[in-house]
C-alpha positions in Angstrom: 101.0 88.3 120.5 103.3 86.3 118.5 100.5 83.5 118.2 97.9 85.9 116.3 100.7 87.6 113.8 101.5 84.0 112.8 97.8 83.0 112.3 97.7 86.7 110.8 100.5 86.1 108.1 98.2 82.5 107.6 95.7 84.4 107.0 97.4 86.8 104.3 98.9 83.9 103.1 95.3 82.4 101.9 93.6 86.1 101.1 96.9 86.6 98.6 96.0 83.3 97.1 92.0 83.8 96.5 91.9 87.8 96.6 92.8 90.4 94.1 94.2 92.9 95.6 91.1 96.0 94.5 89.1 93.4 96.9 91.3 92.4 99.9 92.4 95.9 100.9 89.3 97.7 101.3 88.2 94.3 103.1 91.0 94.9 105.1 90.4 98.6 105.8 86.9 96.9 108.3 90.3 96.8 110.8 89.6 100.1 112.3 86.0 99.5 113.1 87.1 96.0 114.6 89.8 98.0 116.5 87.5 101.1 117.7 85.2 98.3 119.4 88.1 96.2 120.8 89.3 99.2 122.5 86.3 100.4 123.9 84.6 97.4 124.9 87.6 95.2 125.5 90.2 97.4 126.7 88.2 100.1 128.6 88.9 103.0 126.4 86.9 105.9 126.8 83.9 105.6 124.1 84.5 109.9 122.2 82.3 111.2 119.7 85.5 112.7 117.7 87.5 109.0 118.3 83.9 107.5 116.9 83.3 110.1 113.8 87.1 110.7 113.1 87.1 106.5 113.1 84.6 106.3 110.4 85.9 109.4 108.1 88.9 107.9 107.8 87.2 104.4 107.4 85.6 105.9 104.4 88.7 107.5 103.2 90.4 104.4 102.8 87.7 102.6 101.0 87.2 106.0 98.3 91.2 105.5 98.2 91.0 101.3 97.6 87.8 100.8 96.0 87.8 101.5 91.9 84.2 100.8 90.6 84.7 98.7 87.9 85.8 96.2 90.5 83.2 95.2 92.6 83.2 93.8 96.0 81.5 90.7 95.7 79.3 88.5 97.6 80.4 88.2 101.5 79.8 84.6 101.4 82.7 84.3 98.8 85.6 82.7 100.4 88.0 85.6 99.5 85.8 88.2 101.3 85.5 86.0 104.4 89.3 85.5 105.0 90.0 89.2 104.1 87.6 89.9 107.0 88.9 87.3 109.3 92.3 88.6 108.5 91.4 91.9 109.4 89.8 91.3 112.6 93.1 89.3 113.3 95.1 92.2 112.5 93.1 94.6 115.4 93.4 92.0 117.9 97.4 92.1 117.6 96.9 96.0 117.9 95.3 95.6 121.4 97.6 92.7 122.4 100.3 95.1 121.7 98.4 97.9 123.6 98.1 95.9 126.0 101.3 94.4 126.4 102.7 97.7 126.4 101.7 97.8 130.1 103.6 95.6 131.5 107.0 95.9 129.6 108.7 99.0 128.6 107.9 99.8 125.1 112.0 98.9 123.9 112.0 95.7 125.5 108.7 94.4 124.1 109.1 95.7 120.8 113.0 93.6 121.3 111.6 90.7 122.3 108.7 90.7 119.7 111.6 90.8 117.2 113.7 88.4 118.8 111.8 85.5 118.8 110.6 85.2 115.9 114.0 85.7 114.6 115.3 82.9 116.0 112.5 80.7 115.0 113.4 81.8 111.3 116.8 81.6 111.7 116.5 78.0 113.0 113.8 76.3 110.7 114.2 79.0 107.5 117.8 80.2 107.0 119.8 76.2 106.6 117.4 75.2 103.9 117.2 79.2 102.1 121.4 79.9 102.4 121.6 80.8 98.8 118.9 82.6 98.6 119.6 85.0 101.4 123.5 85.5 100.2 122.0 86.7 96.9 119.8 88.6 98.4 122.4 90.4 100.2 124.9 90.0 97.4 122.6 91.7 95.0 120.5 93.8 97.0 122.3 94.3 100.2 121.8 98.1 101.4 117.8 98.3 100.3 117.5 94.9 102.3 119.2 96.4 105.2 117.3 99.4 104.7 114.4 98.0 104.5 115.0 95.6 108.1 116.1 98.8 109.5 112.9 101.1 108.7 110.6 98.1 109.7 112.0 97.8 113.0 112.1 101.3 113.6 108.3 101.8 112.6 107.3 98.7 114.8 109.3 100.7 117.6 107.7 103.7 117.6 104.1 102.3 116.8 104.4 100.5 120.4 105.8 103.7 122.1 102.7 105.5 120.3 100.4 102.7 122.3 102.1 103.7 125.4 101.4 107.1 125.3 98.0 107.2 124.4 94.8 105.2 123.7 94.4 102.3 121.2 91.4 104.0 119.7 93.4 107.2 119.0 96.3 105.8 117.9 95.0 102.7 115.7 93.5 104.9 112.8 95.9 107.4 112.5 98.4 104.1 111.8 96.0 103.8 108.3 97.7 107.4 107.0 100.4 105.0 106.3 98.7 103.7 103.5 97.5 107.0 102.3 101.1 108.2 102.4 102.4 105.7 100.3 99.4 105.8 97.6 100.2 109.3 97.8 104.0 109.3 97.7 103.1 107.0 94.2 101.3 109.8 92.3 104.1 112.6 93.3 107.6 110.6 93.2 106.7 107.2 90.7 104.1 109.1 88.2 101.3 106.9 89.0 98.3 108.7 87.6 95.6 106.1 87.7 92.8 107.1 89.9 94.6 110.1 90.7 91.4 112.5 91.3 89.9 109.7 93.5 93.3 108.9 95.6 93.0 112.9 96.2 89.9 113.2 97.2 90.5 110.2 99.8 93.4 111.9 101.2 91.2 115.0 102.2 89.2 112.6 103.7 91.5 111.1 105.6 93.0 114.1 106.9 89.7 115.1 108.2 89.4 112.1 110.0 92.9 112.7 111.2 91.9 115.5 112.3 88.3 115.2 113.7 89.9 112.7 116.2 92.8 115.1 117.7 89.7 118.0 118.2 
């Protein structure tokens, strides 16, 4: 698991560098396709025709909510699709690993040692040569930094207790109303009115999706 979110951030790394964002996220939306077929033909999910049409509403929802259409897509032999792509499929296959995982350890302790390790790593090879950096961080923006460790360690938490509770195939899309909540959160608490009949409209969407899947 630890392997494939490091080739993962890699992978952002290099779609940051050659995409624009209006291309790499809808790109990056193919993850839930990539995950409904991991599940089902990897993991042994049952295959449903709600988890299947709920999937692709939501699938669609996030690309009416990403795409704007005087940005287009491109060509899929441009580099910047292809690692968007890659970087997606990446992203599902550290979903089921997680899923998987889940199995064997109790969700706290996976989720702890998931953390821990690559914590240490950082701490070893990152922190001597970045001191400064991190003391101004925390100088200057201590609480939202701790805030912000804290809230990403609690979401990472309860996404692997979700996994253990039910199937990948049910739990993976519902994790994309993340996105939808923060687009969302953006037009009501930040004024961001850009796009704002076609961010609705994909929220509907999405909540059918949400919903088609729990039927």
């Amino acid at each position: 698991g630890l392997t494939i979110w490091t080739t993962i951030g890699f992978t952002i790394y290099i779609t940051i560098k050659k995409a624009e964002v209006s291309l790499r996220e809808p790109l990056n939306q193919s993850k839930l396709i990539w995950a409904f077929l991991i599940g089902v033909f990897l993991l042994g999910e049952p295959f449903t025709t709600q988890k299947a049409i709920g999937t692709s509403i939501i699938f669609n929802g996030m690309s009416v909510l990403l795409l704007h259409p005087e940005r287009p897509l491109g060509s899929l032999k441009q580099p910047a699709v292809i690692w968007s792509l890659i970087s997606a499929l990446l992203a599902a296959i550290a979903g089921a690993v997680d899923k998987y995982a889940v199995g064997f350890f109790a969700p706290e302790a996976y989720a702890f040692l998931v953390y821990l390790f690559p914590g240490i790593i950082l701490t070893a090879f990152f922190l001597p040569w970045h001191l400064d950096k991190v003391k101004h961080l925390f100088a200057h923006r201590g609480k939202a930094a701790i805030l912000t460790i804290i809230l990403s360690a609690a979401t990472y938490y309860f996404v692997i207790k979700a996994y253990a509770l039910a199937d990948f195939t049910l739990i993976y899309p519902l994790l994309a109303t993340g996105t939808l909540l923060s687009v969302l959160s953006g037009i009501l608490f930040l004024g961001e009115k850009e796009h704002k009949w076609q961010k609705i409209v994909a929220a509907v969407i999405v909540i059918i999706g949400a919903i088609v899947i729990r039927i």
